[in-house]
Jmol script that loads the backbone (N, CA, C; Angstrom):
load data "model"
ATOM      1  N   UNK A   1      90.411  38.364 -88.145  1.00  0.00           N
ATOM      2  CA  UNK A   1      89.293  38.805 -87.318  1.00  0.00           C
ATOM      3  C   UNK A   1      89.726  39.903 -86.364  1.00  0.00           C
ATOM      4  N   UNK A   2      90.823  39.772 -85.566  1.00  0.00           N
ATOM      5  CA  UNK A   2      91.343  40.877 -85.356  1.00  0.00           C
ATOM      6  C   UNK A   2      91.575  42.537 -85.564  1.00  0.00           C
ATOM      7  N   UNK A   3      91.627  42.622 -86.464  1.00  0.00           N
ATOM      8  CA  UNK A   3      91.947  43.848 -87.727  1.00  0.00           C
ATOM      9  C   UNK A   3      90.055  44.034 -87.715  1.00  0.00           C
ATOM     10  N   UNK A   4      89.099  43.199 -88.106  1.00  0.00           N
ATOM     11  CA  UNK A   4      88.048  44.127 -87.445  1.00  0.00           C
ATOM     12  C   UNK A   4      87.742  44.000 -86.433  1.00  0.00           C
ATOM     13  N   UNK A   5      87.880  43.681 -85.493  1.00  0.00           N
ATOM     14  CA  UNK A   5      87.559  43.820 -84.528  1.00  0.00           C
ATOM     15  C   UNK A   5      88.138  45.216 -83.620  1.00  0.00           C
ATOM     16  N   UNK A   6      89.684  45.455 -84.144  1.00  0.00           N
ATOM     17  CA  UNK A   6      90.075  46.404 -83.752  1.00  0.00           C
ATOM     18  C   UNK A   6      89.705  47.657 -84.511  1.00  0.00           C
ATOM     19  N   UNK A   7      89.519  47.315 -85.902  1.00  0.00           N
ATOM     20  CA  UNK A   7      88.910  48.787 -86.393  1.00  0.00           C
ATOM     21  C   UNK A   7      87.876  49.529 -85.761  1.00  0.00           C
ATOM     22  N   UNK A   8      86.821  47.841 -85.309  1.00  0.00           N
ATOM     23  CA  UNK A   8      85.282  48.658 -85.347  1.00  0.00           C
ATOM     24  C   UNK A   8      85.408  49.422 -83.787  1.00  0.00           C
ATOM     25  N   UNK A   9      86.137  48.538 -83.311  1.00  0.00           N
ATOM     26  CA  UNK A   9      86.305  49.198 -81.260  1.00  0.00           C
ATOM     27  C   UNK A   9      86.982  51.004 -81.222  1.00  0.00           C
ATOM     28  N   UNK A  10      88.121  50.849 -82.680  1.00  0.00           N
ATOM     29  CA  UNK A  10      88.718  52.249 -82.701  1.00  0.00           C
ATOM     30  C   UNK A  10      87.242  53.280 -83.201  1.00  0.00           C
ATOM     31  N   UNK A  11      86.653  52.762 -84.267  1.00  0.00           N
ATOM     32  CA  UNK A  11      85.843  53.937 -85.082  1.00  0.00           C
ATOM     33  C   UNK A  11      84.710  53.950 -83.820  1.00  0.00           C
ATOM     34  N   UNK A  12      84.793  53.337 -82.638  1.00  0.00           N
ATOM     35  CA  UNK A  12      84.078  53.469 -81.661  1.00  0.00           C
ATOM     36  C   UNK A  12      84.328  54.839 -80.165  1.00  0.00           C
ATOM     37  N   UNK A  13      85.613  54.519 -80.594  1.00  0.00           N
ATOM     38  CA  UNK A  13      85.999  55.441 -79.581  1.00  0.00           C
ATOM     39  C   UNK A  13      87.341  55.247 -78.859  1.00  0.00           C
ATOM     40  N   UNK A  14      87.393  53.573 -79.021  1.00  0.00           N
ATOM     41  CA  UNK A  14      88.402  53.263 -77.938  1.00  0.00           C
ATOM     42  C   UNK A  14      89.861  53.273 -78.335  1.00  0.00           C
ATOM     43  N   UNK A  15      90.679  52.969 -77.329  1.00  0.00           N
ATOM     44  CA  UNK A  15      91.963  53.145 -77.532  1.00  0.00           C
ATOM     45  C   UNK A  15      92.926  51.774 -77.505  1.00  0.00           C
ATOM     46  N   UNK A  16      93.357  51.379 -78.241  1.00  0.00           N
ATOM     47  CA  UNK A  16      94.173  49.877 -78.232  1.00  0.00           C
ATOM     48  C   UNK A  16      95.471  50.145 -77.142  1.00  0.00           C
ATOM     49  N   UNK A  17      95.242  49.313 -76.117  1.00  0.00           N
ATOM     50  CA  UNK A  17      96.684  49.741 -75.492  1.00  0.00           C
ATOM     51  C   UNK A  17      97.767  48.146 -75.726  1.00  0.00           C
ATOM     52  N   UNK A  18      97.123  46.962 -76.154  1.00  0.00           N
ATOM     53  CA  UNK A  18      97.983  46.352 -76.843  1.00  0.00           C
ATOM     54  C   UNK A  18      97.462  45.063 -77.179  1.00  0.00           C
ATOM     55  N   UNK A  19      98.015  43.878 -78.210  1.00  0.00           N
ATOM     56  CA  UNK A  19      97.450  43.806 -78.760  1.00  0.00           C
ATOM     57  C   UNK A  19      97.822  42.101 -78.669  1.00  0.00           C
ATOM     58  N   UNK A  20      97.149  40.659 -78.373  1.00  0.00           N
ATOM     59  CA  UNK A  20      97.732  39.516 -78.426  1.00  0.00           C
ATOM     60  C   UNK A  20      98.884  39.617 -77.370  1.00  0.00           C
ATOM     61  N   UNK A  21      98.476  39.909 -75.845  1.00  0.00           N
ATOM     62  CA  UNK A  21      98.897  40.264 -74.471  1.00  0.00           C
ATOM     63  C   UNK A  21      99.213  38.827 -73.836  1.00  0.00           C
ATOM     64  N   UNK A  22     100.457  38.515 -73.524  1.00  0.00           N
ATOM     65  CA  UNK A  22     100.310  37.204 -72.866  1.00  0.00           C
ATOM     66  C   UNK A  22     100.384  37.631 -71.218  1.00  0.00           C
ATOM     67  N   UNK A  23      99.564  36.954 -70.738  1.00  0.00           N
ATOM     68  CA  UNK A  23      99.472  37.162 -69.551  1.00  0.00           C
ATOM     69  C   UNK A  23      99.604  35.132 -68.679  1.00  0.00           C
ATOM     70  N   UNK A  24     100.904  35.000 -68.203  1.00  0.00           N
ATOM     71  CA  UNK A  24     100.779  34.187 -67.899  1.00  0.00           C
ATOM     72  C   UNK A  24     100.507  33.036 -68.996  1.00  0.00           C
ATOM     73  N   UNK A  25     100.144  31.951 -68.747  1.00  0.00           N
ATOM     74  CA  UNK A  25      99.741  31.035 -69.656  1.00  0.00           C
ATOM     75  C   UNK A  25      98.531  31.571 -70.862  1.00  0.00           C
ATOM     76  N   UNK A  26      97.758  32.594 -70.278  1.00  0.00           N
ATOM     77  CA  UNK A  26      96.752  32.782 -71.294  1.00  0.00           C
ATOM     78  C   UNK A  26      96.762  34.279 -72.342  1.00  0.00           C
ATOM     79  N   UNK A  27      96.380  34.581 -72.985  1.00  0.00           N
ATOM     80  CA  UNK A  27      96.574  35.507 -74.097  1.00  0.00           C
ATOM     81  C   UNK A  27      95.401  36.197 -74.532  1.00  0.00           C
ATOM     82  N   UNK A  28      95.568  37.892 -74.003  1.00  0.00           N
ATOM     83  CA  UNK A  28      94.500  38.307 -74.044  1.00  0.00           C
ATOM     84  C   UNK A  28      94.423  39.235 -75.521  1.00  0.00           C
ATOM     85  N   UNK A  29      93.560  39.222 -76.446  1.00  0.00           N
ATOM     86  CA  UNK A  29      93.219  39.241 -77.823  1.00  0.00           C
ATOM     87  C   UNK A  29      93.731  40.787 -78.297  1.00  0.00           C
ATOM     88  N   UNK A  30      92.676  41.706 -77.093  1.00  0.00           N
ATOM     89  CA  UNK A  30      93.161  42.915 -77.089  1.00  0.00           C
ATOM     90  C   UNK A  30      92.778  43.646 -75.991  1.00  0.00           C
ATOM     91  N   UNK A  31      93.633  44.552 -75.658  1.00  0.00           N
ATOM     92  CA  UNK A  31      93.019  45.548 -74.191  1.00  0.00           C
ATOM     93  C   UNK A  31      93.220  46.974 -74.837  1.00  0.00           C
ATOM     94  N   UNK A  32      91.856  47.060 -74.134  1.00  0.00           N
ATOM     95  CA  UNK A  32      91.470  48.895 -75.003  1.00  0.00           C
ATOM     96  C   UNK A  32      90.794  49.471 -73.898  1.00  0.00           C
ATOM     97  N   UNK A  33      90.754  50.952 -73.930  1.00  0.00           N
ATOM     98  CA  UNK A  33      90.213  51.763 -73.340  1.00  0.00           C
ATOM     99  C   UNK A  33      89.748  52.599 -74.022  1.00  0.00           C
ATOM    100  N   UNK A  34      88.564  53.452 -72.728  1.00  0.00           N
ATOM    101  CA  UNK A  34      87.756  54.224 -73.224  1.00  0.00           C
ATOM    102  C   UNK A  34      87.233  54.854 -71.577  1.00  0.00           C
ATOM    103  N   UNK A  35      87.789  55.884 -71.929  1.00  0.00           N
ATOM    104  CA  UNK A  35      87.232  57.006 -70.596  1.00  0.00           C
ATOM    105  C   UNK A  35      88.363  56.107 -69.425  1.00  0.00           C
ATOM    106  N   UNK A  36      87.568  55.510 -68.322  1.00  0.00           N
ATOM    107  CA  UNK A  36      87.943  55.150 -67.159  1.00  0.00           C
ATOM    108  C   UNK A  36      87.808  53.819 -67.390  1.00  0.00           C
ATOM    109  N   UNK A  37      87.674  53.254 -68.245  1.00  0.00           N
ATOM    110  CA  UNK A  37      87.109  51.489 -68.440  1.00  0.00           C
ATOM    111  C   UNK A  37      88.102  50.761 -69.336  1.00  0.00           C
ATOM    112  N   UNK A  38      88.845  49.681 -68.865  1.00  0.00           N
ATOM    113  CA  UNK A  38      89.574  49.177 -70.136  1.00  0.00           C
ATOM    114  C   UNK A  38      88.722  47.660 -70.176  1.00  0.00           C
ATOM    115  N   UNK A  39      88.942  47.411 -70.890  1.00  0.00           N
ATOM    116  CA  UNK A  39      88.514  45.808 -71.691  1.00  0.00           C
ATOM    117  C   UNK A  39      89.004  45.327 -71.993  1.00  0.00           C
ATOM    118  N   UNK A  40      89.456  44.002 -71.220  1.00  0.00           N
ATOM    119  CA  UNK A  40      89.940  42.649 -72.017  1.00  0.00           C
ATOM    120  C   UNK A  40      88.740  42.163 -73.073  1.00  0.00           C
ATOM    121  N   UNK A  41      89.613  42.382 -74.249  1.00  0.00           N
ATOM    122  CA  UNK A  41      88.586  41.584 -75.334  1.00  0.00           C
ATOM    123  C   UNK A  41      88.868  40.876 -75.722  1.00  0.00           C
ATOM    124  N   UNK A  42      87.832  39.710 -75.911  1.00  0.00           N
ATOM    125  CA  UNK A  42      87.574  38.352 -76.734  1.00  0.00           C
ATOM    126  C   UNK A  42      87.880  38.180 -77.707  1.00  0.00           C
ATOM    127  N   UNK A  43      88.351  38.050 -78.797  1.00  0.00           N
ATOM    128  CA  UNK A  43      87.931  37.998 -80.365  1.00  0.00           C
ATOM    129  C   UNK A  43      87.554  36.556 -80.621  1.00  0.00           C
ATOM    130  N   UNK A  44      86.273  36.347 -81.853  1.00  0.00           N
ATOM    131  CA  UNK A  44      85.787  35.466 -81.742  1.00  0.00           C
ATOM    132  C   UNK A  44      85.064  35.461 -83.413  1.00  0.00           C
ATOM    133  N   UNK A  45      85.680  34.694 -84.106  1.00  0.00           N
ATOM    134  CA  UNK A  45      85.340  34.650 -85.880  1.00  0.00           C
ATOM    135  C   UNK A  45      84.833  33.233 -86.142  1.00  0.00           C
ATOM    136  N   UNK A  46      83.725  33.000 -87.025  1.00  0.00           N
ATOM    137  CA  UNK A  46      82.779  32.396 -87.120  1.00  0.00           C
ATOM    138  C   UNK A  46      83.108  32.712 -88.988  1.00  0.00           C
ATOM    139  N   UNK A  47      82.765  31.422 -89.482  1.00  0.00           N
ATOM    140  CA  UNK A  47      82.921  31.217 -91.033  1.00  0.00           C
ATOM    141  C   UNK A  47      80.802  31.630 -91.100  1.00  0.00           C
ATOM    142  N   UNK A  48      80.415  32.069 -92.203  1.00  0.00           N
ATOM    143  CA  UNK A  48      78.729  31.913 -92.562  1.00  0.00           C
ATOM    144  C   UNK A  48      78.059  30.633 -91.731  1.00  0.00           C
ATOM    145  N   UNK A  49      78.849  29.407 -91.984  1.00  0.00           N
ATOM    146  CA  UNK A  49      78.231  27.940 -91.638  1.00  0.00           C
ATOM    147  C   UNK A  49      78.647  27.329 -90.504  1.00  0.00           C
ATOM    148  N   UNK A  50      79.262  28.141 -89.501  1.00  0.00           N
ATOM    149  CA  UNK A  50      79.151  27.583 -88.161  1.00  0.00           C
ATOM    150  C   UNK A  50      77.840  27.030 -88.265  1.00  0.00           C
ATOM    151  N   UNK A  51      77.886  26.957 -86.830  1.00  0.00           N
ATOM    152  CA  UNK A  51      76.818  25.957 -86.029  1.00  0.00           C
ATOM    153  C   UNK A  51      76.058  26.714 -84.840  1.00  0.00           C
ATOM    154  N   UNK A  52      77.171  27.714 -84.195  1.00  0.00           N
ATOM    155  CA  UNK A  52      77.108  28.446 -83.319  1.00  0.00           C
ATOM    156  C   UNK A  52      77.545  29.553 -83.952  1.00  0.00           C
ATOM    157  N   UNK A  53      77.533  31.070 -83.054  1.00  0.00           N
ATOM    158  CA  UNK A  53      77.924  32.054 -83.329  1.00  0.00           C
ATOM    159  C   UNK A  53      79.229  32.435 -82.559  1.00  0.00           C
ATOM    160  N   UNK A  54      80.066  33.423 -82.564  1.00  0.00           N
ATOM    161  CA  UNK A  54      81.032  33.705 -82.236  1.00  0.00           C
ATOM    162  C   UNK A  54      81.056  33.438 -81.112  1.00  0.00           C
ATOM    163  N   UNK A  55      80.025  34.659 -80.552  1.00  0.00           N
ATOM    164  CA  UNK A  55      79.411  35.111 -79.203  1.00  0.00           C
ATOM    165  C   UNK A  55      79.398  33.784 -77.811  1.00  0.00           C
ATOM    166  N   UNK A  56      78.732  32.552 -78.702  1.00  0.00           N
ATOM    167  CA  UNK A  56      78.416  31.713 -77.698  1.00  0.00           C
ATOM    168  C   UNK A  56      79.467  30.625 -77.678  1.00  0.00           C
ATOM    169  N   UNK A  57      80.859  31.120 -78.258  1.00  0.00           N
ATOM    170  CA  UNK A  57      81.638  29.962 -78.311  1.00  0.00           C
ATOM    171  C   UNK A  57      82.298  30.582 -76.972  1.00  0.00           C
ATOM    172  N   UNK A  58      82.403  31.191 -76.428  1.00  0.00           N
ATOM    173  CA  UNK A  58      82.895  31.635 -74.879  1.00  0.00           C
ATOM    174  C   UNK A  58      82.227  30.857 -73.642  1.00  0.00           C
ATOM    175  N   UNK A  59      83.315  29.730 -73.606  1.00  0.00           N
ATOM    176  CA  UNK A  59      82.772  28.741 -72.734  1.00  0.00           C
ATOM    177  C   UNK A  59      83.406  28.975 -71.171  1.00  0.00           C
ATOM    178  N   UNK A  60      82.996  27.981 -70.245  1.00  0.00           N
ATOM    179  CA  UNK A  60      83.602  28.476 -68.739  1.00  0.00           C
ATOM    180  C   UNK A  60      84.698  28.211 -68.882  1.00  0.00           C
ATOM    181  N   UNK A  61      85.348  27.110 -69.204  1.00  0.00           N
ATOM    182  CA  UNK A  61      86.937  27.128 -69.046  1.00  0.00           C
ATOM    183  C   UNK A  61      87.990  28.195 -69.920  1.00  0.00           C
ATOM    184  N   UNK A  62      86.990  29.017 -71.120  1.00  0.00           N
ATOM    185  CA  UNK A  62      87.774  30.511 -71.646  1.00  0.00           C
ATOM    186  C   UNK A  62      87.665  31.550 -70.625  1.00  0.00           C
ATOM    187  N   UNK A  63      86.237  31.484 -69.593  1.00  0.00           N
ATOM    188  CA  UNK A  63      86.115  32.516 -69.272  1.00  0.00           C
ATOM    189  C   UNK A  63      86.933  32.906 -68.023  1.00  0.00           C
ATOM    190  N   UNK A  64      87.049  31.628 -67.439  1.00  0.00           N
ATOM    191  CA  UNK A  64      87.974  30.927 -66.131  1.00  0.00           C
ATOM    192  C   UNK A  64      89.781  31.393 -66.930  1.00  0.00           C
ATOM    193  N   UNK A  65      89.811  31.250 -67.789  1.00  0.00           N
ATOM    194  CA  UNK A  65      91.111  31.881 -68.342  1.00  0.00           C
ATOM    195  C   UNK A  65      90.957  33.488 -68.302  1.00  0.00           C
ATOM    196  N   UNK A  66      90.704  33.925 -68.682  1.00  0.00           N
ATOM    197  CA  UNK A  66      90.843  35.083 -68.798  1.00  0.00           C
ATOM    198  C   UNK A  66      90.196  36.327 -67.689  1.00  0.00           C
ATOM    199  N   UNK A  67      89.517  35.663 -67.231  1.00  0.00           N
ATOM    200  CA  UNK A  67      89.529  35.970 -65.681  1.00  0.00           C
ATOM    201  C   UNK A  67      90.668  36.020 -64.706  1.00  0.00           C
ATOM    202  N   UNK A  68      91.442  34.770 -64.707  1.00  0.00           N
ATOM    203  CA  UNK A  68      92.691  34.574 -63.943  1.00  0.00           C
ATOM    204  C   UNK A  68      93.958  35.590 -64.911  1.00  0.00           C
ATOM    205  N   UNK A  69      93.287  35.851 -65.835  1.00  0.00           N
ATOM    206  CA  UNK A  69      94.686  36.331 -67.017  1.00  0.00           C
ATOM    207  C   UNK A  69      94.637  38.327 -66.596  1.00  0.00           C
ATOM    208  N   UNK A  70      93.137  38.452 -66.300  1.00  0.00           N
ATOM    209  CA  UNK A  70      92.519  40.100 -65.523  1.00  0.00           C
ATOM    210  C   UNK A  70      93.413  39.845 -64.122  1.00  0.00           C
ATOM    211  N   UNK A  71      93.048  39.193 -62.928  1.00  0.00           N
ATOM    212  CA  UNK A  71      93.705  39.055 -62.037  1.00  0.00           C
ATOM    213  C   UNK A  71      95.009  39.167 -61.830  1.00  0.00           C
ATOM    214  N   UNK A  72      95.731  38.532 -62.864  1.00  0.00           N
ATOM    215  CA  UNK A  72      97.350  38.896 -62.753  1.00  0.00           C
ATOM    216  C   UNK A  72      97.650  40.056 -63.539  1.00  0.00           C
ATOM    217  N   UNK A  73      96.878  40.487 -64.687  1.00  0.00           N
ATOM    218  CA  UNK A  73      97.215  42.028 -65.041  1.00  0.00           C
ATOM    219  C   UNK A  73      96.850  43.389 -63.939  1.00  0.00           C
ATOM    220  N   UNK A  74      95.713  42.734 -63.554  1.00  0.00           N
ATOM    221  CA  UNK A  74      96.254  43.805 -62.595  1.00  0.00           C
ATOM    222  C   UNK A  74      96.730  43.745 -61.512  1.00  0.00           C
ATOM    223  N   UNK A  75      97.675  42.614 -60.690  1.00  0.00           N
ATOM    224  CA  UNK A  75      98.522  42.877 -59.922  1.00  0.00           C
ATOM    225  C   UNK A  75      99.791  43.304 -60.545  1.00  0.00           C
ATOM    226  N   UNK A  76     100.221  42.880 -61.667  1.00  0.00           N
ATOM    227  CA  UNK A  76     101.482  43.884 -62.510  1.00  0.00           C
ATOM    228  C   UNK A  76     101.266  45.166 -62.506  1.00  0.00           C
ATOM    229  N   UNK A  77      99.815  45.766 -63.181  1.00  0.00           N
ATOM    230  CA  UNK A  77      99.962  47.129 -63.460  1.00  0.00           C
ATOM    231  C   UNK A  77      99.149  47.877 -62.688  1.00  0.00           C
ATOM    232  N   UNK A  78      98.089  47.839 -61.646  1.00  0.00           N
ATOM    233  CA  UNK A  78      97.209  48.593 -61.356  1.00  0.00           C
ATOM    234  C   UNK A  78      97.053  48.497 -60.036  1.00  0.00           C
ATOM    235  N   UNK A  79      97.830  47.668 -59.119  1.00  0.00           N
ATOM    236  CA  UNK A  79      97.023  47.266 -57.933  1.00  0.00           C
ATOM    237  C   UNK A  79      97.845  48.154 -56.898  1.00  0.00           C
ATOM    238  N   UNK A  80      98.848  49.223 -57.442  1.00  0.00           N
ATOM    239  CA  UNK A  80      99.533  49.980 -56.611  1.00  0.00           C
ATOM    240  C   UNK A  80      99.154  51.157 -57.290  1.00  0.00           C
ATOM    241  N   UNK A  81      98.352  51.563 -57.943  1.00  0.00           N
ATOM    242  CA  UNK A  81      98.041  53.059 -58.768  1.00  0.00           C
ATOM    243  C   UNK A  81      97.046  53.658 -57.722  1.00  0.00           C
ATOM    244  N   UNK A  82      96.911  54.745 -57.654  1.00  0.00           N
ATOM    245  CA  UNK A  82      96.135  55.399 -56.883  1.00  0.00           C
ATOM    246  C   UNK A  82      94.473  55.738 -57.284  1.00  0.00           C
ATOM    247  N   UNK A  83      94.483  55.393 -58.698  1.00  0.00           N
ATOM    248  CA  UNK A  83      92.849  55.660 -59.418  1.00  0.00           C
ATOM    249  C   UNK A  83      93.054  54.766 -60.703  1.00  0.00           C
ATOM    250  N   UNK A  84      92.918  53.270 -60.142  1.00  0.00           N
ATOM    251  CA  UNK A  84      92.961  52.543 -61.151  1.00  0.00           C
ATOM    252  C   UNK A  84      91.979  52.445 -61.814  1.00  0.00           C
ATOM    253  N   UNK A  85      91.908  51.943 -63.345  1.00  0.00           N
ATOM    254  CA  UNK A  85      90.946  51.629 -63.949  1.00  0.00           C
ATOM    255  C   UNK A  85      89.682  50.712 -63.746  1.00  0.00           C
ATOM    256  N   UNK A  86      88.556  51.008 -63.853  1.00  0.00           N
ATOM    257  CA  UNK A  86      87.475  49.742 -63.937  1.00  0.00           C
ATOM    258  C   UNK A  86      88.302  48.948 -64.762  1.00  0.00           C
ATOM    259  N   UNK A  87      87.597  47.830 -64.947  1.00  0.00           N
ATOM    260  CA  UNK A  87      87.956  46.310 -65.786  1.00  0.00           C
ATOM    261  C   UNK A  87      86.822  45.634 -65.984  1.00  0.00           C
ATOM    262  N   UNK A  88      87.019  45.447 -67.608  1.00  0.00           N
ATOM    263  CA  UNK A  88      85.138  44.751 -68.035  1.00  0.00           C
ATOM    264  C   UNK A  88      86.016  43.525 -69.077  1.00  0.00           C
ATOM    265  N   UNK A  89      85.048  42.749 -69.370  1.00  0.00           N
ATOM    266  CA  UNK A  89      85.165  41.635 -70.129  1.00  0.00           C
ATOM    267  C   UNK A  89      84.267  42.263 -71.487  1.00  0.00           C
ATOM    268  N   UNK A  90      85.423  42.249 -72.194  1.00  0.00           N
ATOM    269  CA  UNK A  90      83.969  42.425 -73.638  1.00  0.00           C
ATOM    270  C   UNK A  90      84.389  41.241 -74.815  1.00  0.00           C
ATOM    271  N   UNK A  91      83.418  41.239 -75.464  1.00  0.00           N
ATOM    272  CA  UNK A  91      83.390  39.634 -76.700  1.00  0.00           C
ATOM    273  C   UNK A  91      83.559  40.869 -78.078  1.00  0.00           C
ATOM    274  N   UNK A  92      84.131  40.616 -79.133  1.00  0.00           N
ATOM    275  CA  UNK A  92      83.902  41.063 -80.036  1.00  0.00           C
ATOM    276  C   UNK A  92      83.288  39.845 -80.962  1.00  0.00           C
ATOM    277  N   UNK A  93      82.358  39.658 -81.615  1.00  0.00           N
ATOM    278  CA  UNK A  93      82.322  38.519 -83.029  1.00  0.00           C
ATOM    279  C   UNK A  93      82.495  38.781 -84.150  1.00  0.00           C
ATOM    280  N   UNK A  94      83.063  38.074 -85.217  1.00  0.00           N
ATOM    281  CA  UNK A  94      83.127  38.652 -86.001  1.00  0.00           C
ATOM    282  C   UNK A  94      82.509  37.536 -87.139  1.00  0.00           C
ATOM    283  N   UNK A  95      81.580  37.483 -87.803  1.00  0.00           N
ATOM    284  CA  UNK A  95      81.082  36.560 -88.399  1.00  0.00           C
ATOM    285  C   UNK A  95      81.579  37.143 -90.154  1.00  0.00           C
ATOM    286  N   UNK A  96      81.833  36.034 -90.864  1.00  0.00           N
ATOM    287  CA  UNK A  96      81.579  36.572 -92.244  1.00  0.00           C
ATOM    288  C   UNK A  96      81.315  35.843 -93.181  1.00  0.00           C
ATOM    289  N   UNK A  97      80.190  36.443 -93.983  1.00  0.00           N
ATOM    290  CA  UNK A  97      79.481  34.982 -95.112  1.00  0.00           C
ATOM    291  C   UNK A  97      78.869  36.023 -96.363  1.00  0.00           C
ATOM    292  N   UNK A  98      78.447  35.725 -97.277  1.00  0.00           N
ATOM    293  CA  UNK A  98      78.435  36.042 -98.151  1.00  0.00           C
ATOM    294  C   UNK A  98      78.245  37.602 -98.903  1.00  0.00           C
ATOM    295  N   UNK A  99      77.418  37.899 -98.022  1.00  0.00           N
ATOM    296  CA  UNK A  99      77.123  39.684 -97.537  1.00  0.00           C
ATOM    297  C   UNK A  99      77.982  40.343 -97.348  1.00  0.00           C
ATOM    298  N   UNK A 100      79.493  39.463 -96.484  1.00  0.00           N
ATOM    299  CA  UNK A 100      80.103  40.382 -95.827  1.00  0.00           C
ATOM    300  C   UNK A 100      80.834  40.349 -94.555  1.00  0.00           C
ATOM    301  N   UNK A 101      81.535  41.181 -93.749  1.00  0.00           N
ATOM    302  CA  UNK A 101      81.754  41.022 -92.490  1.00  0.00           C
ATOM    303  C   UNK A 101      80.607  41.318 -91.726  1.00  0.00           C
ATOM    304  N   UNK A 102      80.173  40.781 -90.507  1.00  0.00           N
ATOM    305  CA  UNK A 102      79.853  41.575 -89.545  1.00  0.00           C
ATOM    306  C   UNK A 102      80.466  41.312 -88.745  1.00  0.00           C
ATOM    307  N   UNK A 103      80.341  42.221 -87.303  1.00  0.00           N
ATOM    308  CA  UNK A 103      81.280  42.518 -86.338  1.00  0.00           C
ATOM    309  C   UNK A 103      79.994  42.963 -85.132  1.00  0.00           C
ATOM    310  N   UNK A 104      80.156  42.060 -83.957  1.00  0.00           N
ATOM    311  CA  UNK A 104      78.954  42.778 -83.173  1.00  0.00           C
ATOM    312  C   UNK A 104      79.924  42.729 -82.221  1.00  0.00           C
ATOM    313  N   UNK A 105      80.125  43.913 -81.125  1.00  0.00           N
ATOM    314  CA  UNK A 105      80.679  44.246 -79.781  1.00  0.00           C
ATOM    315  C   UNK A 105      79.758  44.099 -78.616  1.00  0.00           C
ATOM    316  N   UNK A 106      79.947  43.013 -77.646  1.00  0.00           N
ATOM    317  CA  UNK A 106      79.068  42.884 -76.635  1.00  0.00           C
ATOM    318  C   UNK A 106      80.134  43.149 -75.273  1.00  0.00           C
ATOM    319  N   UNK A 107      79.732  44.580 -74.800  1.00  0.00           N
ATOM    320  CA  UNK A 107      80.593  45.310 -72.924  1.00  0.00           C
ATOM    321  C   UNK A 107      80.324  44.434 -72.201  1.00  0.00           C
ATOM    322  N   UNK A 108      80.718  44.045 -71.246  1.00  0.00           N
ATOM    323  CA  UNK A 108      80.443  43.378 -70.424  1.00  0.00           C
ATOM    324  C   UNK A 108      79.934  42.310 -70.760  1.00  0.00           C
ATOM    325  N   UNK A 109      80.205  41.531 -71.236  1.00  0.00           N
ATOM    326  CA  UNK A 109      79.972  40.146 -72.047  1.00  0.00           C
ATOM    327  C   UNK A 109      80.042  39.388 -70.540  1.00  0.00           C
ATOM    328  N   UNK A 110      80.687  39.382 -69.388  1.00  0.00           N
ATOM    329  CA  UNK A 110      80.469  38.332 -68.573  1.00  0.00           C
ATOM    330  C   UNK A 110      81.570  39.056 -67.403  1.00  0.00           C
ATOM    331  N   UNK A 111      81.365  38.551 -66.394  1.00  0.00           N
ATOM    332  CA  UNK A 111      82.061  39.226 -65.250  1.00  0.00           C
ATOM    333  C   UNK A 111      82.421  38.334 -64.380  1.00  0.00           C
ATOM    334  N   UNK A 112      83.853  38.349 -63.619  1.00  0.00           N
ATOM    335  CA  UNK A 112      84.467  37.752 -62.749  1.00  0.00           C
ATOM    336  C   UNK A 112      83.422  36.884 -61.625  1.00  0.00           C
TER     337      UNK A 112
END
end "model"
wireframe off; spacefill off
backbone 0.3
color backbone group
């Protein structure tokens, strides 16, 4: 799920700056940029016959992770830079069933 998720974010625009990031206890999927904005992203794969979709498997105690996992990345890398980056939460899903992959990218999927 990965591999699209990162294709579809590249043929989008963005830039992978790395990839399955441990931050502390938690592990962020991928961080990419684009312009002035980087994104911790979600990745989130769903067989045809879930129950739920990718999207809504992002529960509070993931989001409570990776929130605290933003917080300590940027006291490592950004909190002494002079024009640091915005910071967004984005979900990638990646569902796939008989048709095919799909892949939907939701920005700002949820905020600190």
């Amino acid at each position: 799920a990965g591999g699209e998720a990162e294709d579809h974010l590249v043929a989008r625009g963005y830039r992978v700056l790395e990839r399955n990031l441990h931050v502390g206890r938690s592990e962020i999927d991928l961080l990419v940029q684009r312009d002035d904005v980087v994104a911790i992203v979600e990745v989130r794969m769903r067989g045809a016959g879930a129950f739920e979709g990718p999207l809504a498997s992002i529960d509070a105690k993931k989001r409570a992770f990776l929130i605290r996992a933003a917080e300590r990345l940027w006291r490592e890398r950004w909190k002494n830079d002079p024009s640091p980056p915005r910071i967004r939460f984005d979900v990638v899903g990646v569902t796939m069933d008989e048709r095919g992959t799909h892949v939907e990218h939701v920005p700002g999927a949820f905020t600190a």
